[in-house]
N, C-alpha and C positions, 0 to 999 in steps of 0.2 A: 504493500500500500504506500508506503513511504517513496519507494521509486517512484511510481505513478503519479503522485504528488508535487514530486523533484522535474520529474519531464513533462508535468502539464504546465509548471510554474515556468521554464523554460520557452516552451511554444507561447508563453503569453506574454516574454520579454519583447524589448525592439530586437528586429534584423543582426545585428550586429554583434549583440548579447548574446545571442544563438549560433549564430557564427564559429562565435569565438569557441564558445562550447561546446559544439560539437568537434572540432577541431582538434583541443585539448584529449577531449575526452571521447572518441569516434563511436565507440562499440559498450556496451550497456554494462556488460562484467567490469569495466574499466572505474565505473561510477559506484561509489561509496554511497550506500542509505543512510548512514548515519549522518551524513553530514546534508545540511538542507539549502534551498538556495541562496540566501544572503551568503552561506558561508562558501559556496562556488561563485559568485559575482567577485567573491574578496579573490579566489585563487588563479582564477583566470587571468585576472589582473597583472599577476605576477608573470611576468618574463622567463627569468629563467627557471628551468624545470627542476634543479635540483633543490630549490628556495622552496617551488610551489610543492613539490615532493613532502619537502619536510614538512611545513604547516597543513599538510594534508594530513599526513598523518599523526601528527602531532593532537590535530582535533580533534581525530579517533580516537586516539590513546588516549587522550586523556578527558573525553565527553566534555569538548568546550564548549560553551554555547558562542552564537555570532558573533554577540558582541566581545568575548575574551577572544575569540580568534583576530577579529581585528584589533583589540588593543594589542595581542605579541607581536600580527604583522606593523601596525603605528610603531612598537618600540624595537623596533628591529631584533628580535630575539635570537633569530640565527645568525643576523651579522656578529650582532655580540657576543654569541657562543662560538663562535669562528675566533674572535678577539684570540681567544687562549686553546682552540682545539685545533685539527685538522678536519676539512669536509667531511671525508672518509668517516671519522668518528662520528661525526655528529650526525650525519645521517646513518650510521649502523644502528646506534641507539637507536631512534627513531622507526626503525624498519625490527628492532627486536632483532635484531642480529649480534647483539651482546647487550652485554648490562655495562652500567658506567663503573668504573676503576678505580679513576679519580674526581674528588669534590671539582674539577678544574672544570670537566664535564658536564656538570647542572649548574655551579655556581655562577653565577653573570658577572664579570665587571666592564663597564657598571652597572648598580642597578637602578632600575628608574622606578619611580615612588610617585607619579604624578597623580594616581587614584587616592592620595593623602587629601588632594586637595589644599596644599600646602603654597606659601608662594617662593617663589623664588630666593635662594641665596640667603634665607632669614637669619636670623640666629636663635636657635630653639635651646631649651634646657634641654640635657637628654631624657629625662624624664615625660617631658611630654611629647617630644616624636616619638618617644614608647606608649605610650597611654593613646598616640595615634594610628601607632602600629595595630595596637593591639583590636583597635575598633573596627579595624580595617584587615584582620588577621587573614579572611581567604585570600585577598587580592593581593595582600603581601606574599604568604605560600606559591599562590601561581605565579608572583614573581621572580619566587628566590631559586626556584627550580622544582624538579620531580621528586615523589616520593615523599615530601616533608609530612611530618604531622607534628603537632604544636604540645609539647610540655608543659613547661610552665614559666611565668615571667615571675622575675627578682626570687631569684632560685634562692634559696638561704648554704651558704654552706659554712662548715665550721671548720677552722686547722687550731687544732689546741685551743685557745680561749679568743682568738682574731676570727668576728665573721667577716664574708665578705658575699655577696648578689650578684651573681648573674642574671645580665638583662634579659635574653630570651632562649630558650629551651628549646631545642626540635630532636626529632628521632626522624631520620632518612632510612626508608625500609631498603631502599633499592642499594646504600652503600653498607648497610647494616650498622649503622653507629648514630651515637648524639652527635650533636650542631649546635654549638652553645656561638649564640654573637650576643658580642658587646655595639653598644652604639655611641657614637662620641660626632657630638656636631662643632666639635674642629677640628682641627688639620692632626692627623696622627704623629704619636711618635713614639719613640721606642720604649718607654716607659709602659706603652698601651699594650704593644706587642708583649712584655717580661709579664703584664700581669692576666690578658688573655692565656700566655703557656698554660699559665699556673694551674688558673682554671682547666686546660684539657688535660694538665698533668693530674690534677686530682678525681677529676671523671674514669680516668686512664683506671686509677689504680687504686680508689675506693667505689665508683657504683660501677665502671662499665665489666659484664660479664666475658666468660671465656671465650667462648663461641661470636663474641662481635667486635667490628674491626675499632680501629682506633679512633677518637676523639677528633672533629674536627671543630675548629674556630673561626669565627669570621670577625675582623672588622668593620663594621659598616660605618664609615667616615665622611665628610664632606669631602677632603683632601686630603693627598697620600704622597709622600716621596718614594717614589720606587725603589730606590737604591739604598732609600734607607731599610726599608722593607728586608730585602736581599740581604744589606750586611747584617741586620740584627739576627735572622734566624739563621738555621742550619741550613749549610748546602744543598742537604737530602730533606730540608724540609716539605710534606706533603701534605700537612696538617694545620697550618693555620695559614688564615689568607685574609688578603686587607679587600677590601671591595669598596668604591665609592658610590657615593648615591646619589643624585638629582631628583629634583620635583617635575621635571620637564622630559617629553619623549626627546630623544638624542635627533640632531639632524645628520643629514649623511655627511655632512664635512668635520662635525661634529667625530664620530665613526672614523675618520679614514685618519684623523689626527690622533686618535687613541691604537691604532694599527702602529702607526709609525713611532710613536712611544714607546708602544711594546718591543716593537723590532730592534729599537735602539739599546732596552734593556737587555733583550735577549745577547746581543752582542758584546755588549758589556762584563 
């Protein structure tokens, strides 16, 4: 029924709309039920095959409605998983041809935060882009990547008689481990990094169990020096990661300058 639905909704687009459609998508096996027309007007749009491949199935997997499939295509989700993967990877996930290895693989940087409804460049306590987070906790999840499910906020922990709170909690099924981020609305620094460790250090090695992988951390920051980044932790680090955040979807020139950032670390 849903098909029938999908190709009546089609023959009652303009010329051109159909066109394209059938073009894309020639032969009837070709076309996914799950996915309904707003969310083929979005993919057809797309150019390149391997872009529209992914948020095709990406909709599937993970029963986005329209409108989330168009905010990941607005926030360029695959360019910016591209940021830190190869194609190859990122469409394998995506096709269920592996599972993800590394947090580098769902985690975004950056992330984009604009469903906060926040304005630009503010300066918040972090306490309340938490308390904003929080109200906004599914839209943040399908932000931060796949698999998340949400813990708990201002985690209480004890070392001897020092407590100390972690701002949010997640369990990643798909990586098998916690995801503790800290949020800090300004510019990182290595301080942030020694006292995030700590925190994975002690999930490490008093809650997380045998059988699950290791701890990872995020910093969710305004701004981040890369290099600071790098030098602080361990070479082999795979476990904590800085990510920055904006209230605004990225533009492509936006994109191509964080490309060329990355490259320049990488060679460094």
């Amino acid at each position: 029924m849903q098909f029938e639905v999908l190709i009546f909704a089609v023959f009652k687009c303009t010329g051109i709309l159909a066109r394209q459609f059938f073009r894309i998508y020639p032969i009837a096996s070709a076309v996914r039920t799950q996915l309904n027309w707003q969310q083929y007007k979005l993919l057809i749009s797309i150019s390149d095959p391997d872009k529209r491949e992914y948020y095709e199935l990406e909709s599937v997997n993970n029963g986005w409605t329209a409108r989330e499939t168009e905010r990941q295509i607005n926030s360029q989700l695959y360019e910016r998983l591209l940021l830190s993967n190869d194609k190859e990877s990122v469409l394998a996930v995506a096709r269920k041809e592996r599972i993800p290895q590394s947090p580098k693989e769902i985690i975004k940087d950056p992330m984009v935060l604009e469903f906060l409804g926040l304005e630009k460049n503010p300066s918040y306590y972090e306490k309340d882009l938490e308390g904003t987070i929080i109200s906004h906790i599914k839209d943040f999840m399908l932000e931060i990547g796949k698999g998340f499910f949400f813990d708990s906020r201002q985690k209480r922990i004890l070392i001897e008689d020092d407590e100390f709170f972690i701002d949010l909690v997640f369990y990643n099924r798909l990586l098998k481990c916690f995801v503790l981020i800290e949020i800090k609305t300004e510019k990182l620094t290595h301080q942030d990094l020694g006292q995030l460790q700590m925190y994975v250090n002690y999930y490490d090695r008093i809650v997380k169990l045998p059988d699950e992988n290791k701890t990872i951390g995020i910093l969710l920051c305004t701004n981040k020096n890369d290099t600071v980044v790098k030098m602080t932790l361990p070479e082999d680090n795979k476990t904590i990661l800085a990510s920055k955040y904006q209230f605004c979807l990225p533009s492509k020139e936006d994109l191509i300058k964080e490309i060329e950032d990355v490259k320049k670390i990488v060679k460094t």
